[in-house]
N, CA and C atoms as a LAMMPS dump frame, in Angstrom:
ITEM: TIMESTEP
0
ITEM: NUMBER OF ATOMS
351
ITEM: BOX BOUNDS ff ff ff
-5.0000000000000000e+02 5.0000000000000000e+02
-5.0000000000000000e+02 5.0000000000000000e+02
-5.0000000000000000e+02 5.0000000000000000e+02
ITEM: ATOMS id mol type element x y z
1 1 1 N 35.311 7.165 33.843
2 1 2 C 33.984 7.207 34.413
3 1 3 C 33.066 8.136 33.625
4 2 1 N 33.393 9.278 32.713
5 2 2 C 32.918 10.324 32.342
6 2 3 C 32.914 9.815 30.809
7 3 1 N 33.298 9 30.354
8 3 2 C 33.059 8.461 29.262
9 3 3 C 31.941 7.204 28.867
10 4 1 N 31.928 6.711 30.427
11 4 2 C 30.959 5.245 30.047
12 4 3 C 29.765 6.108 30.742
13 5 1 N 29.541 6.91 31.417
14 5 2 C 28.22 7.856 31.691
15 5 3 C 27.882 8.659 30.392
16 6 1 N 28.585 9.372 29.638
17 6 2 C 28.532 9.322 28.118
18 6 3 C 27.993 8.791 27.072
19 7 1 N 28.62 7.388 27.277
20 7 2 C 27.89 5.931 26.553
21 7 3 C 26.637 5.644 26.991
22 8 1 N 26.614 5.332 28.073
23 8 2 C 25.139 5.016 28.799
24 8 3 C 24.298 6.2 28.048
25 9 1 N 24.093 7.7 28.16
26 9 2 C 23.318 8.658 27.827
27 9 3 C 23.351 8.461 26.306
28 10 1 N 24.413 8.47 25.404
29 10 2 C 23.976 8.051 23.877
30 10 3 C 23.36 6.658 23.863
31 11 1 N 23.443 5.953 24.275
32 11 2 C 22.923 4.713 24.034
33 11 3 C 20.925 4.388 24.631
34 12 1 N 21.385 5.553 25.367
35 12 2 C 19.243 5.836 26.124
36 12 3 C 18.728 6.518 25.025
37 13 1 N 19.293 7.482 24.588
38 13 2 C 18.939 8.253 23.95
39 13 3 C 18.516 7.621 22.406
40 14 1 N 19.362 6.997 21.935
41 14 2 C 19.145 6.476 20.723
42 14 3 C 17.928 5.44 20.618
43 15 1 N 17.813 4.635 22.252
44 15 2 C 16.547 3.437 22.338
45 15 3 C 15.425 4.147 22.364
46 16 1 N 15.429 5.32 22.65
47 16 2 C 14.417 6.294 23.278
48 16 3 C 13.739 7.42 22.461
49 17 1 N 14.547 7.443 21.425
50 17 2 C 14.045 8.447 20.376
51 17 3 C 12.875 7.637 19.535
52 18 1 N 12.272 8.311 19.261
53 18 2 C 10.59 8.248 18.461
54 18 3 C 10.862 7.468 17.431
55 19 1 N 10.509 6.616 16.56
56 19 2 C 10.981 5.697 15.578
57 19 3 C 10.494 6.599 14.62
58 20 1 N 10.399 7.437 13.692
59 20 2 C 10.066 8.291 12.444
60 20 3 C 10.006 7.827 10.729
61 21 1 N 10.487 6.986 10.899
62 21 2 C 11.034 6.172 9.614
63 21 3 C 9.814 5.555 9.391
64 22 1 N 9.48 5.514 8.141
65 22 2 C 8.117 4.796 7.717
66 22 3 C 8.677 3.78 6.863
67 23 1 N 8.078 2.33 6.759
68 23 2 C 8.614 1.596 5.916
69 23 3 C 8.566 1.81 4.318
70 24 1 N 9.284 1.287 3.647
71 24 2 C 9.186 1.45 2.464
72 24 3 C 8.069 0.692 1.81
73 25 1 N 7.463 -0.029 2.129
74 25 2 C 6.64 -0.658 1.935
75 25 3 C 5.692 -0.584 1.932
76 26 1 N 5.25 0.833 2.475
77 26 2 C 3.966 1.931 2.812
78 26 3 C 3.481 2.72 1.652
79 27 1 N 4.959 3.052 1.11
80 27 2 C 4.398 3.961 0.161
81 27 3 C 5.399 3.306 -0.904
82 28 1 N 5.281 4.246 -2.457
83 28 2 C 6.065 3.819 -3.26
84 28 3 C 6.186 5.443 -4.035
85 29 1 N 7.444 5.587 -4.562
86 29 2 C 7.619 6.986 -5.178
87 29 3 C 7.61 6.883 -6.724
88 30 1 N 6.454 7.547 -7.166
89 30 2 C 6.458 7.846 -9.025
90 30 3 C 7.191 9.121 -9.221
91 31 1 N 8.402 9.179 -9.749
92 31 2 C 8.55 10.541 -9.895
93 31 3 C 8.533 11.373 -8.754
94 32 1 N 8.356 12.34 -8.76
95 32 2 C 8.219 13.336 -7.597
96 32 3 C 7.183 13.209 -6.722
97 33 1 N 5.978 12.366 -7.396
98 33 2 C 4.998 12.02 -6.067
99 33 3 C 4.905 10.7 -5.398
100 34 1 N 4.306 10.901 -4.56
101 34 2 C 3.956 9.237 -3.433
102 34 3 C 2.944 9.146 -3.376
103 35 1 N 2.609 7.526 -3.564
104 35 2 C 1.465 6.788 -3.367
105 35 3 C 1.607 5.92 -2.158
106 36 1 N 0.38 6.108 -1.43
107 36 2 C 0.179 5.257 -0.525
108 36 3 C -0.949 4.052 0.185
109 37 1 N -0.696 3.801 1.191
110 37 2 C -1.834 2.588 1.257
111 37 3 C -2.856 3.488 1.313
112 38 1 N -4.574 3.033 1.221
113 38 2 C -5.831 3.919 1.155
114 38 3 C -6.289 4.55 -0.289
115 39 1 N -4.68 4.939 -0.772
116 39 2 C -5.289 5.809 -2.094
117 39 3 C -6.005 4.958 -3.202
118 40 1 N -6.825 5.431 -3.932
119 40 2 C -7.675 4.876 -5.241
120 40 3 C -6.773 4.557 -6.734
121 41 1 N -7.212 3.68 -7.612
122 41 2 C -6.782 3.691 -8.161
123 41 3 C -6.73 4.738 -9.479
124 42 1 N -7.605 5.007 -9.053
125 42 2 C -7.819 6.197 -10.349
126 42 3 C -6.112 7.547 -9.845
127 43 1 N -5.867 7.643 -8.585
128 43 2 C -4.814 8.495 -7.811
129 43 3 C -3.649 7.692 -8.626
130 44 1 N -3.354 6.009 -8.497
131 44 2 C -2.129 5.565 -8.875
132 44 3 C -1.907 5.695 -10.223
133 45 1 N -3.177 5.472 -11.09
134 45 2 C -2.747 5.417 -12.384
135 45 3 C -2.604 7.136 -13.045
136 46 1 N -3.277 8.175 -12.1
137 46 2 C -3.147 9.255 -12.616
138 46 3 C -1.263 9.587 -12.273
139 47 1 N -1.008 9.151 -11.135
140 47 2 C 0.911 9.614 -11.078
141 47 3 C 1.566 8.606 -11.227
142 48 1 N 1.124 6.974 -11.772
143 48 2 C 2.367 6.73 -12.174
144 48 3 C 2.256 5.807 -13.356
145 49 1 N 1.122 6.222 -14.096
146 49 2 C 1.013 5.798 -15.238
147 49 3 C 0.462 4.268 -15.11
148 50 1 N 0.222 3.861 -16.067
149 50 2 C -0.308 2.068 -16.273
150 50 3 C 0.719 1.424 -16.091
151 51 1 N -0.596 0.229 -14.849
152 51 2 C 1.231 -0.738 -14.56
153 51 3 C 1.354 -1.749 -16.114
154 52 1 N 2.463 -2.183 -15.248
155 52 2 C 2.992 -3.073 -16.731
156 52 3 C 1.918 -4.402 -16.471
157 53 1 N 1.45 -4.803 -15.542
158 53 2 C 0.751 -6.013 -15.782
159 53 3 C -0.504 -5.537 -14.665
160 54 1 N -1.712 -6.25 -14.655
161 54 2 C -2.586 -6.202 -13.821
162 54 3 C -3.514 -7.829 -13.76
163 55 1 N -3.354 -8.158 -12.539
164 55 2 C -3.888 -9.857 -12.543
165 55 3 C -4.856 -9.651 -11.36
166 56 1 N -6.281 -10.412 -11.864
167 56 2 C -7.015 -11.034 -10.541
168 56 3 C -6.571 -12.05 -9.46
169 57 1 N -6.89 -11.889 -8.529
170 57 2 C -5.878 -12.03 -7.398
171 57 3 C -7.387 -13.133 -6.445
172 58 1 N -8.649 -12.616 -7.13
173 58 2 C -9.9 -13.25 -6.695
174 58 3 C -10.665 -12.148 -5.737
175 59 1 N -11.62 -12.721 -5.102
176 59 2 C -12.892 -12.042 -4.61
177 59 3 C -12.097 -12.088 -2.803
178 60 1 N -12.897 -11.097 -2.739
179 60 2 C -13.312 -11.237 -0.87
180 60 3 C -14.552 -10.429 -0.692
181 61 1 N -14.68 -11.035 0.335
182 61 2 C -16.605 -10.668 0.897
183 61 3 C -16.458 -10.51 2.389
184 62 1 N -17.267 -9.795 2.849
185 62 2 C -18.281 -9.853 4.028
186 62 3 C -19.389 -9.083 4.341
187 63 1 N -19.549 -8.604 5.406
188 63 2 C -20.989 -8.293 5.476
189 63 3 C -21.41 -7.234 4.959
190 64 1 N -22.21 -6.639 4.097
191 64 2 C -22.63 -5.503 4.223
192 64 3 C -23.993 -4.826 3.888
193 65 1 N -24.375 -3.7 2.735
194 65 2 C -25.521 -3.338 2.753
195 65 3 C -25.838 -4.035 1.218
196 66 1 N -27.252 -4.242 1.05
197 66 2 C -27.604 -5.043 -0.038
198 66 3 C -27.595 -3.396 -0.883
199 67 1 N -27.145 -3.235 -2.062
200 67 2 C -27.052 -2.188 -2.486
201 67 3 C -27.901 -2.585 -4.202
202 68 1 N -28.834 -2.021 -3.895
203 68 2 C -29.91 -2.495 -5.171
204 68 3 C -29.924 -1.877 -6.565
205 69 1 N -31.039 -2.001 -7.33
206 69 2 C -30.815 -0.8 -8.947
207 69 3 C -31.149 0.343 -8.558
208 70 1 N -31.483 0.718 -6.792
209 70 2 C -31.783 1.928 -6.841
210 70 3 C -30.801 3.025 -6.295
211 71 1 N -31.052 4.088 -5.964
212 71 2 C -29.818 4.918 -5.176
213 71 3 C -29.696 4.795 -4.347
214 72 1 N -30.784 4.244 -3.371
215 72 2 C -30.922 4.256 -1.892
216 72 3 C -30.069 2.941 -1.631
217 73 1 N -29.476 2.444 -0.722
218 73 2 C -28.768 1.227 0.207
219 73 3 C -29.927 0.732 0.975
220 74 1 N -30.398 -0.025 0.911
221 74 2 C -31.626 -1.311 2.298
222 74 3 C -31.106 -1.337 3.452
223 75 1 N -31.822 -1.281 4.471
224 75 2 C -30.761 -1.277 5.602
225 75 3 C -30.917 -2.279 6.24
226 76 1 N -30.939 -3.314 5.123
227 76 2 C -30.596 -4.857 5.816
228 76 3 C -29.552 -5.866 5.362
229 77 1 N -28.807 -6.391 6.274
230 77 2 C -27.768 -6.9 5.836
231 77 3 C -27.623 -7.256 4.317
232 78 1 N -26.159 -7.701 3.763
233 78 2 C -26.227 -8.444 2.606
234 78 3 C -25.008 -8.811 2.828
235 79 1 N -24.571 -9.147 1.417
236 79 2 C -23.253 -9.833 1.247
237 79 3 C -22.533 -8.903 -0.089
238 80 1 N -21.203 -8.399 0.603
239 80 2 C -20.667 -7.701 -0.472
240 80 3 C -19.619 -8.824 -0.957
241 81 1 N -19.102 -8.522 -2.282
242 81 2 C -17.901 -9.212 -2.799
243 81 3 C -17.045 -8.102 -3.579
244 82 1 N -15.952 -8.011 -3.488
245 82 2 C -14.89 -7.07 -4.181
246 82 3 C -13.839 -7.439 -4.884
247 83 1 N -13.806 -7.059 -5.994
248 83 2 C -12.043 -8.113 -6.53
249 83 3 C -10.848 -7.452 -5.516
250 84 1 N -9.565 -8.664 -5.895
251 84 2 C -8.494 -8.19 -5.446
252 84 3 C -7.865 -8.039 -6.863
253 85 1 N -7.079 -6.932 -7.55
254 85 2 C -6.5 -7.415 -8.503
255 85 3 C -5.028 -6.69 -7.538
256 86 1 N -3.697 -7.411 -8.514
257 86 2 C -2.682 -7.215 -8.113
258 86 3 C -1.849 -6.28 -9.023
259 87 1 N -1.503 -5.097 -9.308
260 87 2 C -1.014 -4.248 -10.318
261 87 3 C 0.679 -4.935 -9.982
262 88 1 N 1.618 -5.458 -11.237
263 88 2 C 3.096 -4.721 -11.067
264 88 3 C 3.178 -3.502 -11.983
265 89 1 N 4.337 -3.155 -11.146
266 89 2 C 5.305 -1.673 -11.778
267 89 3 C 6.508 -2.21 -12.196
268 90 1 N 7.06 -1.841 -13.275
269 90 2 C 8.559 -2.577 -13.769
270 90 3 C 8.798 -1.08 -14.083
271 91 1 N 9.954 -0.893 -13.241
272 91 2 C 10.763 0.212 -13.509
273 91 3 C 12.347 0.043 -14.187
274 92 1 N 12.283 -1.086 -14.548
275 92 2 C 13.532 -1.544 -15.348
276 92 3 C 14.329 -2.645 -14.719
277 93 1 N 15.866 -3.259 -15.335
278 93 2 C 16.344 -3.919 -14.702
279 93 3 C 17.465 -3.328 -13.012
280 94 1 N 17.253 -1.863 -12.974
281 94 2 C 18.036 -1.779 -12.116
282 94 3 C 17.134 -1.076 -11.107
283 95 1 N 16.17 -1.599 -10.926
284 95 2 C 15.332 -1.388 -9.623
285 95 3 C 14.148 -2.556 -9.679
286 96 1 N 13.755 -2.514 -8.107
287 96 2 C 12.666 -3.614 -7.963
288 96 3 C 11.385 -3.484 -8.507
289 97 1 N 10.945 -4.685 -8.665
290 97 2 C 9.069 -4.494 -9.028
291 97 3 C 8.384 -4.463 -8.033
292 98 1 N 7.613 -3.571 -8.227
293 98 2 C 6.618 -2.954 -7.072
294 98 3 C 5.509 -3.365 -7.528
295 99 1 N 4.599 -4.55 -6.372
296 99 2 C 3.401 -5.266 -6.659
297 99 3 C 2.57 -4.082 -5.629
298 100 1 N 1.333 -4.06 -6.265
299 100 2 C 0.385 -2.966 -5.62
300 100 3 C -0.836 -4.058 -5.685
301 101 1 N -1.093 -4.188 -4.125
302 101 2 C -2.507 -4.91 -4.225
303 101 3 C -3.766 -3.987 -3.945
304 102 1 N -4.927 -4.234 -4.724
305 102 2 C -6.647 -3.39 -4.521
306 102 3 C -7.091 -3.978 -4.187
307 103 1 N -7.854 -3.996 -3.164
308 103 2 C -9.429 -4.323 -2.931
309 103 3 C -10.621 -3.654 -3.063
310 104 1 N -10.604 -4.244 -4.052
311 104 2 C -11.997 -2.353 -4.222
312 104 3 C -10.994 -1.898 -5.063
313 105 1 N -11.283 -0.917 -4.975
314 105 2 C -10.545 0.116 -5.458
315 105 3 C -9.648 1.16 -4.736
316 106 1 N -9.493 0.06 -3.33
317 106 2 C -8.498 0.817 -2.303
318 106 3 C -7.103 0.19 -2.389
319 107 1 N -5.992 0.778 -2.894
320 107 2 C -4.812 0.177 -2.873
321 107 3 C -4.55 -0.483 -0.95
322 108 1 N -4.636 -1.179 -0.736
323 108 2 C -3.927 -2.416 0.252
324 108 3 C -2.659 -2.855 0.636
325 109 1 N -1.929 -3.157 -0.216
326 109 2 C -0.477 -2.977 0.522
327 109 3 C 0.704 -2.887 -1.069
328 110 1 N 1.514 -2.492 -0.556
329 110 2 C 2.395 -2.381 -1.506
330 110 3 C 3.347 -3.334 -0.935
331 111 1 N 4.341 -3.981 -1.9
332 111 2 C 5.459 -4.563 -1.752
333 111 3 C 6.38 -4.582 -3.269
334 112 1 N 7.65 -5.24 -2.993
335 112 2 C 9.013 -5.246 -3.658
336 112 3 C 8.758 -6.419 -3.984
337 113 1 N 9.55 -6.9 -5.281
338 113 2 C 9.677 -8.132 -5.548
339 113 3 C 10.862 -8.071 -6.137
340 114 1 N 11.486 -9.064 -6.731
341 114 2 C 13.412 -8.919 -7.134
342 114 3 C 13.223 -7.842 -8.471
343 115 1 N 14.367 -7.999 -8.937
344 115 2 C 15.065 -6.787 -9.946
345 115 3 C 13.88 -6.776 -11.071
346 116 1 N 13.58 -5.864 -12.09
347 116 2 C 12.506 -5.252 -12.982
348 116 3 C 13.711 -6.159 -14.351
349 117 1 N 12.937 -5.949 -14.811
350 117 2 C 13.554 -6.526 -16.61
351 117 3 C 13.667 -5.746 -17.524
């Protein structure tokens, strides 16, 4: 009886604890530092060097401020457009390639793709 009241309490406990683990897929490690979603690219290429390839991926748009030759922004609607380009990382054949997508110049999501070459 003092063993399956035992079980029951490790087994709450374990459903019940805070999930802490961030996916890997969030961030990616250069060396001793981490990059993550939000950061600029000027941040990725300063810690982990030039990727091995960089491809347009195409445009996305929506609404925003018409932003003219001057300094000031109009404060009437417009239409923005931003590239997507897609950076890989080839860290060799015995680890994965890490695709880094921008919009803007805001890294967007990171992901894995099979073994590096």
């Amino acid at each position: 009886m003092l063993t399956r009241i035992g079980s029951v309490l490790v087994a709450s406990a374990v459903l019940l604890a805070p999930n802490t683990a961030t996916s890997s897929d969030d961030t990616m490690r250069c060396g001793t530092h981490l990059v993550r979603q939000g950061d600029g690219k000027d941040k990725v290429r300063t810690l982990c060097g030039e990727p091995t390839s960089v491809s347009l991926a195409g445009y996305v748009g929506g609404p925003g401020y018409y932003n003219g030759p001057y300094e000031n922004t109009y404060p009437w609607p417009g239409w923005t457009t931003v590239p997507v380009e897609i950076w890989t990382y080839n860290f060799g054949p015995s680890k994965l390639l890490r695709k880094l997508r921008f919009v803007g110049d805001e890294l967007d999501e990171i992901r894995t793709d099979g073994y590096g070459y």
